[in-house]
Biopython code that builds the backbone (N, CA, C, O; Angstrom):
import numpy as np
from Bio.PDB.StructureBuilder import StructureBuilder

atoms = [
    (1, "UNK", "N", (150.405, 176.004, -24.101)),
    (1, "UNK", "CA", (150.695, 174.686, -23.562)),
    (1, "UNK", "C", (150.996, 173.713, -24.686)),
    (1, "UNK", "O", (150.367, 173.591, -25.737)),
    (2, "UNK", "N", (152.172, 172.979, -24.246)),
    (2, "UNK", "CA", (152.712, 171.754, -25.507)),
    (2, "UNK", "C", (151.250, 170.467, -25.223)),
    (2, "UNK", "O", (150.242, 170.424, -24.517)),
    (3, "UNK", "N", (151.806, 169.730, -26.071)),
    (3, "UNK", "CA", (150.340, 168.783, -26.124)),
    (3, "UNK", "C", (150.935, 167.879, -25.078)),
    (3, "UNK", "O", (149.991, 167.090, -25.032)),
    (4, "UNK", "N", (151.526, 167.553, -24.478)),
    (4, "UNK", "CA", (152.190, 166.765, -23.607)),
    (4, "UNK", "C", (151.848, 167.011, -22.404)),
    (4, "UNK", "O", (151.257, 166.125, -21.787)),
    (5, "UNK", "N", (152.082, 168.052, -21.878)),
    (5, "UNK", "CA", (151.676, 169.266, -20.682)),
    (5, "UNK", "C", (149.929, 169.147, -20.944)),
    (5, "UNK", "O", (149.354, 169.124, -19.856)),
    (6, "UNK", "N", (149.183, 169.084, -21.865)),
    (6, "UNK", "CA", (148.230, 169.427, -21.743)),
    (6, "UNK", "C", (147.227, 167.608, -21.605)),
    (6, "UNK", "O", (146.019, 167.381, -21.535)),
    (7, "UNK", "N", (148.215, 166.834, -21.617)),
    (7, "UNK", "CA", (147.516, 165.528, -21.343)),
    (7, "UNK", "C", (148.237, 165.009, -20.116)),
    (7, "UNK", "O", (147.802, 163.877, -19.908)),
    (8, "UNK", "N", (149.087, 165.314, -19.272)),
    (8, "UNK", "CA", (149.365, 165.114, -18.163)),
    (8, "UNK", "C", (148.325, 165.802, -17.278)),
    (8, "UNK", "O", (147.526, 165.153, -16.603)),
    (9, "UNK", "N", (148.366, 167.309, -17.308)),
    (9, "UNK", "CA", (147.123, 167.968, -16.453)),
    (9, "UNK", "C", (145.951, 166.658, -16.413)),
    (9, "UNK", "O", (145.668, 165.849, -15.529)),
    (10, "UNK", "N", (145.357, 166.902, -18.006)),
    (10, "UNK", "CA", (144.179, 165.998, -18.213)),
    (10, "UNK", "C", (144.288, 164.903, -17.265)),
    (10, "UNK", "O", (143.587, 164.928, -16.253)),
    (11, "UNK", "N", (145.103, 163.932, -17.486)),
    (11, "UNK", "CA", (145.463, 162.567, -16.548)),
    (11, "UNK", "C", (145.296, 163.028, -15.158)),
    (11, "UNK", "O", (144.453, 162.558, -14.395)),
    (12, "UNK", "N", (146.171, 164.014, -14.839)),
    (12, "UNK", "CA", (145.921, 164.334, -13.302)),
    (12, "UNK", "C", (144.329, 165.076, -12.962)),
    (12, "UNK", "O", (143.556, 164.634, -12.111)),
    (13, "UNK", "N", (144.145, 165.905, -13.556)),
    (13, "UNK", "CA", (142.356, 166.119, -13.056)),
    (13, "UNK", "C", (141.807, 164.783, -13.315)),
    (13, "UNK", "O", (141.134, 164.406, -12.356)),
    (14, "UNK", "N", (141.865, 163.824, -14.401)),
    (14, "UNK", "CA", (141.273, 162.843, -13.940)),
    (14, "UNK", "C", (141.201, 161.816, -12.705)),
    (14, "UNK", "O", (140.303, 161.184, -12.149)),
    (15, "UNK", "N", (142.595, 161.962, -12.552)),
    (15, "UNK", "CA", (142.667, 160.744, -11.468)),
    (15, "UNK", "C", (142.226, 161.581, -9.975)),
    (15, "UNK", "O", (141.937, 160.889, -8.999)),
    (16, "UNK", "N", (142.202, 162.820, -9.888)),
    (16, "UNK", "CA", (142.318, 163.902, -8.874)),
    (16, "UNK", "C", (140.206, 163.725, -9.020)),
    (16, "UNK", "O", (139.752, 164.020, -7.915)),
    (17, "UNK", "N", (139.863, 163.616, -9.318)),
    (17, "UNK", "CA", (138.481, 163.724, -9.791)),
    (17, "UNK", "C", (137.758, 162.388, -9.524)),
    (17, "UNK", "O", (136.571, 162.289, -9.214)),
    (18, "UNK", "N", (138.621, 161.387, -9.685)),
    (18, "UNK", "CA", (138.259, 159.688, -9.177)),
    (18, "UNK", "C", (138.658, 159.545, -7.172)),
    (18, "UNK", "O", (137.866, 159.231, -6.284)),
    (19, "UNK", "N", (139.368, 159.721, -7.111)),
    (19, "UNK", "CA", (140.002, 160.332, -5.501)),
    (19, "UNK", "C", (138.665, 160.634, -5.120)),
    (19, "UNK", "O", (137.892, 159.998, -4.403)),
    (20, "UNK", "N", (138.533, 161.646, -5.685)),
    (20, "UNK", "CA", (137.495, 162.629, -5.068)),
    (20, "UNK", "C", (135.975, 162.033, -4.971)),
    (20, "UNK", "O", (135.322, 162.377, -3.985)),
    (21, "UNK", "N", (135.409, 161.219, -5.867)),
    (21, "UNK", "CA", (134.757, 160.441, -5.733)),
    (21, "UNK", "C", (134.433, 159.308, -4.816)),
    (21, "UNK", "O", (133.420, 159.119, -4.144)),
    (22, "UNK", "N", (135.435, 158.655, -4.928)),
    (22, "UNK", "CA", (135.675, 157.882, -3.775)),
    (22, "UNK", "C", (135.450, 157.826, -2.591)),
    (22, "UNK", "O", (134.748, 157.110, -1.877)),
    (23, "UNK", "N", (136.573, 159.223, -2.337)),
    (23, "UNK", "CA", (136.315, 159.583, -1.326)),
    (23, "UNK", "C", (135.202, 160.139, -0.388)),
    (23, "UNK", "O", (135.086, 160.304, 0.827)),
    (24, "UNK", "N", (134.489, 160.339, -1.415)),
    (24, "UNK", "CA", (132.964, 161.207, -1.061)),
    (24, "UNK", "C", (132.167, 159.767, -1.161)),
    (24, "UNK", "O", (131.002, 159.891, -0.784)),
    (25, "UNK", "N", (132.373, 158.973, -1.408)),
    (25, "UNK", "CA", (131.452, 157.513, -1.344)),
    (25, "UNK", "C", (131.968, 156.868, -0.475)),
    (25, "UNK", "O", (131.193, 156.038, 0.001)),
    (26, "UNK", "N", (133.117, 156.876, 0.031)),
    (26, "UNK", "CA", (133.822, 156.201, 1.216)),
    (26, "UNK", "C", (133.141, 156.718, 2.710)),
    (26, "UNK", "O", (132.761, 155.874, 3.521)),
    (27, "UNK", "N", (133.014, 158.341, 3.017)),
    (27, "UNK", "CA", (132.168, 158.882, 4.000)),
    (27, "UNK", "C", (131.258, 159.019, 3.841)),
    (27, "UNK", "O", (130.767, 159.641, 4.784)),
    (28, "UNK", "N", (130.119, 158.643, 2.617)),
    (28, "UNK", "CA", (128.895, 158.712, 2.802)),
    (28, "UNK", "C", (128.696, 157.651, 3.930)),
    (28, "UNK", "O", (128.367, 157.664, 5.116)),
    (29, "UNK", "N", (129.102, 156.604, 2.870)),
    (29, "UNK", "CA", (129.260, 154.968, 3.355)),
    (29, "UNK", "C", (129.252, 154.508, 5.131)),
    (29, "UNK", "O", (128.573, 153.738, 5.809)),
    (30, "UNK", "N", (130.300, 155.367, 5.380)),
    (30, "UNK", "CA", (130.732, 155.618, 6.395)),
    (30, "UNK", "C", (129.679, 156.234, 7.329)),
    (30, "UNK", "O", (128.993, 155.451, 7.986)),
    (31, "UNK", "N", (129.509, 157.367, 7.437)),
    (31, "UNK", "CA", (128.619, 157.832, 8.242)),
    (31, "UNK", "C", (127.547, 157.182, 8.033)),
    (31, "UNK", "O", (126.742, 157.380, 8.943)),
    (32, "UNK", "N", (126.989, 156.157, 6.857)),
    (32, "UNK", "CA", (125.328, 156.233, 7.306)),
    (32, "UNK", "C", (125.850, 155.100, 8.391)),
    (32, "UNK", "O", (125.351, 154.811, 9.479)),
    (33, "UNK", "N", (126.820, 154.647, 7.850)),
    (33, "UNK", "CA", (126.830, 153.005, 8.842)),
    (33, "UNK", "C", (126.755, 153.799, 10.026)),
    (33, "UNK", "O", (125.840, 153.415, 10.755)),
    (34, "UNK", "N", (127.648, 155.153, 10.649)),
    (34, "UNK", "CA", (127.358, 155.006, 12.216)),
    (34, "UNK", "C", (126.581, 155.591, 12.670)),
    (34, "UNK", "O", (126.466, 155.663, 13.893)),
    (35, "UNK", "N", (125.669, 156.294, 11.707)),
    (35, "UNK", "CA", (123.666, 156.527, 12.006)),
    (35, "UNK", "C", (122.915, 155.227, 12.217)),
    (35, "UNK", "O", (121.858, 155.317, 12.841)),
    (36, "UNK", "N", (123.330, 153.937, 11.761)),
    (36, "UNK", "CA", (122.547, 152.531, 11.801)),
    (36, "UNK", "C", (122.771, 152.689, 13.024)),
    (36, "UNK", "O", (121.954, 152.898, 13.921)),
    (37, "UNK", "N", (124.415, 152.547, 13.105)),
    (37, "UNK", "CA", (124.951, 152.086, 14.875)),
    (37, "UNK", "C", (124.303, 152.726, 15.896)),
    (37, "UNK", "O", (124.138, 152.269, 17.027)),
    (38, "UNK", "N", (123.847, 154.049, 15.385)),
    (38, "UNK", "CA", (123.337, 154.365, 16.502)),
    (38, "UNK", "C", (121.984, 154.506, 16.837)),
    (38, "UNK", "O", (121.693, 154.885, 17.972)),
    (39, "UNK", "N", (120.877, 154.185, 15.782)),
    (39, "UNK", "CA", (119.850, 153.838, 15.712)),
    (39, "UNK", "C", (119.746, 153.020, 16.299)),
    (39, "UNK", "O", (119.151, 153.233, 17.355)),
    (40, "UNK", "N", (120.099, 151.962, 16.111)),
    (40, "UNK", "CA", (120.383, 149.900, 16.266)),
    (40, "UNK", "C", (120.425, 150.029, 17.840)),
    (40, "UNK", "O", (119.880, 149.227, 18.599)),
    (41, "UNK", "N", (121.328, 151.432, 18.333)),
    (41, "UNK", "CA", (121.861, 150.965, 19.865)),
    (41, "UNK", "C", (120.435, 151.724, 20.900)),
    (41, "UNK", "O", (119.922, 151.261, 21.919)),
    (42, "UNK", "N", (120.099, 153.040, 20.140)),
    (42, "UNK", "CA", (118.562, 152.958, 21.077)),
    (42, "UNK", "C", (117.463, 152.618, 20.938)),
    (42, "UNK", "O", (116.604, 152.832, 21.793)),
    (43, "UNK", "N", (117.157, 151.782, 19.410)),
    (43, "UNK", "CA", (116.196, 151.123, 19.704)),
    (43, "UNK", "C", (116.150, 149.946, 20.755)),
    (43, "UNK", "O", (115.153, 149.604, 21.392)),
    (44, "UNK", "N", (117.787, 149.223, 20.839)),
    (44, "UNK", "CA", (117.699, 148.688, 21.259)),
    (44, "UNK", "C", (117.779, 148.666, 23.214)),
    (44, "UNK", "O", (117.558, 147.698, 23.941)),
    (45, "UNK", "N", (118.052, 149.657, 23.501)),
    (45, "UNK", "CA", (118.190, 150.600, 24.831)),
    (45, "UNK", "C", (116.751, 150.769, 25.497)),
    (45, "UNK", "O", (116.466, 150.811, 26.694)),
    (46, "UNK", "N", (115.908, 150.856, 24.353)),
    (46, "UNK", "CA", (114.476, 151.576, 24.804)),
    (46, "UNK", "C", (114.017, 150.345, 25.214)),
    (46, "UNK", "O", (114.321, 149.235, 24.776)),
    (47, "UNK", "N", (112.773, 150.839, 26.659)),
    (47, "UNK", "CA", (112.119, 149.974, 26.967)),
    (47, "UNK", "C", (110.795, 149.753, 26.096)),
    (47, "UNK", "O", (110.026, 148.831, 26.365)),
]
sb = StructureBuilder()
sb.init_structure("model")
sb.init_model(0)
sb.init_chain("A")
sb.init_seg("    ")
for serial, (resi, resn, name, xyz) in enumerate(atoms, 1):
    if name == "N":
        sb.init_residue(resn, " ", resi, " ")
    sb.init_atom(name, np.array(xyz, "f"), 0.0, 1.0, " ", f" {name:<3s}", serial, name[0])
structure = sb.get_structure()
């Protein structure tokens, strides 16, 4: 591999690796909120 080729990869696993992060913090995020929602809705349901 030329050194050129071998810092483009680099760049792309990096940014491919930030994505990925994200993204995995975006649906954590996500789902706990609609475990609240649905906590929130039978506590509030229950007599």
């Amino acid at each position: 591999m030329q050194p050129e080729e071998k810092s483009k990869q680099s760049n792309w696993r990096t940014w491919l690796k930030r994505v990925g992060v994200a993204g995995f913090l975006f649906f954590l995020a996500k789902g706990l909120v609609w475990i609240g929602i649905a906590v929130v809705a039978y506590y509030s349901t229950k007599d």
